[in-house]
N, C-alpha and C positions, 0 to 999 in steps of 0.2 A: 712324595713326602715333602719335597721342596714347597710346592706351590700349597700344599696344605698348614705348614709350616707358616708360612706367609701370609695365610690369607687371615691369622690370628693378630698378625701385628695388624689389619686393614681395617677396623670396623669402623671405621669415618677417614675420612681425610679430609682436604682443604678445596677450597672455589671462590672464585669471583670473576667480576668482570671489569671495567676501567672507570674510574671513577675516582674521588679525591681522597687523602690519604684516610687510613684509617680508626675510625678511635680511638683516643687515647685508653688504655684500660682502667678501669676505676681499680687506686689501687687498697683497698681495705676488705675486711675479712670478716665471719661471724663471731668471733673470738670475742667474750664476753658484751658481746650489741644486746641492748635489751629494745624488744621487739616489740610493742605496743600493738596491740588487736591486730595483729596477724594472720593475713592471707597464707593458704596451703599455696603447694605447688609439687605438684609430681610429673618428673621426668622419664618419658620411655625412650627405649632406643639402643644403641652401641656404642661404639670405641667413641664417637662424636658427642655422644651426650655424655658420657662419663669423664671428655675429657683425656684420653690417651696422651701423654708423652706432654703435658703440661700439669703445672699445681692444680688441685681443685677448686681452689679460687679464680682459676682462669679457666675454667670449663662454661660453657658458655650459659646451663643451668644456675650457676653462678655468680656469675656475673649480671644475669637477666638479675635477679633476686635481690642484687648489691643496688645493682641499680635503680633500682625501684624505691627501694630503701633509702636511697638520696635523695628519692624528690618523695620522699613520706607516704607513701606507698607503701606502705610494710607488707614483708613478706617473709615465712619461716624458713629455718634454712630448707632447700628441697629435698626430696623423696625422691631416689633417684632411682629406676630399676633397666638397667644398662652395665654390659659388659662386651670388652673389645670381639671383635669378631660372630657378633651374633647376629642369626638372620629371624625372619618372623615369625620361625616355629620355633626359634630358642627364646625368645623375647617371650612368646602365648608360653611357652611351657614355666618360665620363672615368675610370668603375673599370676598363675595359679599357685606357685609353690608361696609365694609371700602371701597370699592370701588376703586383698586386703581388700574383701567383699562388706568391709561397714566403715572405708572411709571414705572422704568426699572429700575435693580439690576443689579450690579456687581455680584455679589454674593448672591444667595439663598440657603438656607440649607432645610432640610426636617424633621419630626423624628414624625411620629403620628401610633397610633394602639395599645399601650399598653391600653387604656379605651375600645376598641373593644372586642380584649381579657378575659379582668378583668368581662367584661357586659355579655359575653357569646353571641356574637354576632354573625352572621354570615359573616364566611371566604369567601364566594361566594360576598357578598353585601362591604367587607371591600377590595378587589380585586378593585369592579367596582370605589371607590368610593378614593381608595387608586390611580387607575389610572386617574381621573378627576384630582386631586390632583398637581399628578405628572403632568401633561401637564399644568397646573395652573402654578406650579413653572416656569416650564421652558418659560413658555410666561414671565412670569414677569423676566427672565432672557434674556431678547431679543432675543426668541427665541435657543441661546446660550446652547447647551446642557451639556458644557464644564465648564459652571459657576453655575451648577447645583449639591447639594452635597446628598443626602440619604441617611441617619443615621437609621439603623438600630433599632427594639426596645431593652432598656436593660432587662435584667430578675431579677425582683421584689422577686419573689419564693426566693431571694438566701438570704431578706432582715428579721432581727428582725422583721419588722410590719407582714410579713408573717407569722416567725416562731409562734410570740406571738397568731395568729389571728386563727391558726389552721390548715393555707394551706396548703398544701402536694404540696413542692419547686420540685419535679419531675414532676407531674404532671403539676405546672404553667410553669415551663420548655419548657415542650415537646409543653403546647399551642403557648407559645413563638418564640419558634422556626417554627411551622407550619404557623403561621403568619409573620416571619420573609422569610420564603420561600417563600410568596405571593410577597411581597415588592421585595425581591430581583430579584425574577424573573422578572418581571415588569419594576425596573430601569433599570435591563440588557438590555432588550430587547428595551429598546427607545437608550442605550446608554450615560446613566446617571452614572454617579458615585459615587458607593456603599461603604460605611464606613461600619464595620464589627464592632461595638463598644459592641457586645451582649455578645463576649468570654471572656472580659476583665472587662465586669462590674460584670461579677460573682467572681471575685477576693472577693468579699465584702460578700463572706461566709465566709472566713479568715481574712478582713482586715476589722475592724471596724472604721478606717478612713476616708472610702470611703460610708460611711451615713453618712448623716446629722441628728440632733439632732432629727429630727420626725420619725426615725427607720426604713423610708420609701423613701424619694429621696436621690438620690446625695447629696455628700458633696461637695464645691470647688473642693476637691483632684480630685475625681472622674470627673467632668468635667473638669478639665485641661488635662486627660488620651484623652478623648475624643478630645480636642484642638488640642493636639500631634497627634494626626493620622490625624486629617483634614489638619494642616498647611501644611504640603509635598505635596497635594494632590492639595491645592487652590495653590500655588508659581508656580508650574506647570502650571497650566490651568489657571491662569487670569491672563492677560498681565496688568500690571501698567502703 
């Protein structure tokens, strides 16, 4: 019950690797922004897309959005369909229940599998199910394979709630990354494009900035790193 218990407070954490300090967070809101010919954007995923144990304005779907918005880029607020602790087949089973077979994004982000991992799932079933997934976004991106983004998962092992909890951060590591190889292979191969955010969230074995006060996700800091590597990537690929 313990480790089930737990595995609720887990649906993202934090990562990075070393590198100079990290963004300041833009600090403004959607609170009455009026939004000129605005771009969609829908977020899938877990506790890391929703933001766990930070404000919603620092969840990193948020921030991408704010930021965009600063350099005129407009962007609505996001569509978010994420909830802490959910793996692939809870993700597939809530894009069916919101139903949202007649809209079309601008912009869709990806970031689901670290509750696979954590569950001790299987890699074979998190593959098939990671691929449903991925063709789900990309419908809801008009078909659009170029408005489609893959966020990698972070690595949790590198966080306090690990250390305190007893895990052995090599070991959650190395699952990390073998599921991280599923995902990327996969996006590869449709020709989607892969954000590599898993080297950079391990920063946060040295930089205790980049957790949030529950010793276990993102802090802001830490999703604004994450922000920084997507915006180059959307400026490119989605025409305004």
């Amino acid at each position: 019950m313990r480790a089930f218990a737990i595995l609720f407070l887990i649906g993202t954490l934090a990562a990075c690797t070393k590198a100079s300090e990290p963004q300041q967070v833009i600090k403004t809101t959607y609170n009455n922004m009026h939004i000129p010919d605005s771009l969609t954007y829908l977020a899938l995923g877990d506790s890391y897309t929703i933001g766990e144990a930070v404000t919603q304005d620092q969840s990193f779907p948020y921030q991408l959005a704010l930021r965009l918005n600063a350099t005129n880029h407009f962007v609505k607020r996001p569509d978010i369909i994420a909830v802490t602790g959910w793996t692939t087949g809870d993700l597939k089973k809530a894009i069916v229940a919101r139903d949202l077979k007649n809209h079309q994004y601008n912009i869709v982000t990806l970031l689901i599998g670290v509750n696979n991992q954590f569950r001790g799932y299987s890699k074979d079933d998190y593959r098939t199910e990671f691929i449903e997934l991925l063709n789900t976004a990309i419908s809801y991106a008009g078909n659009n394979k170029q408005h489609v983004f893959v966020l990698s998962i972070p690595d949790w092992g590198v966080t306090p709630f690990a250390k305190n909890g007893g895990y052995d951060a090599q070991v959650v590591g190395t699952q990390i990354d073998q599921f991280n190889a599923i995902n990327k292979q996969e996006t590869e191969k449709l020709g989607v494009t892969y954000v590599d955010i898993t080297p950079s969230s391990r920063r946060a074995s040295y930089e205790s900035g980049l957790i949030a006060n529950d010793g276990l996700h993102p802090s802001a800091n830490m999703y604004s790193m994450w922000v920084s590597q997507l915006l180059p990537l959307i400026d490119a690929q989605v025409k305004y």
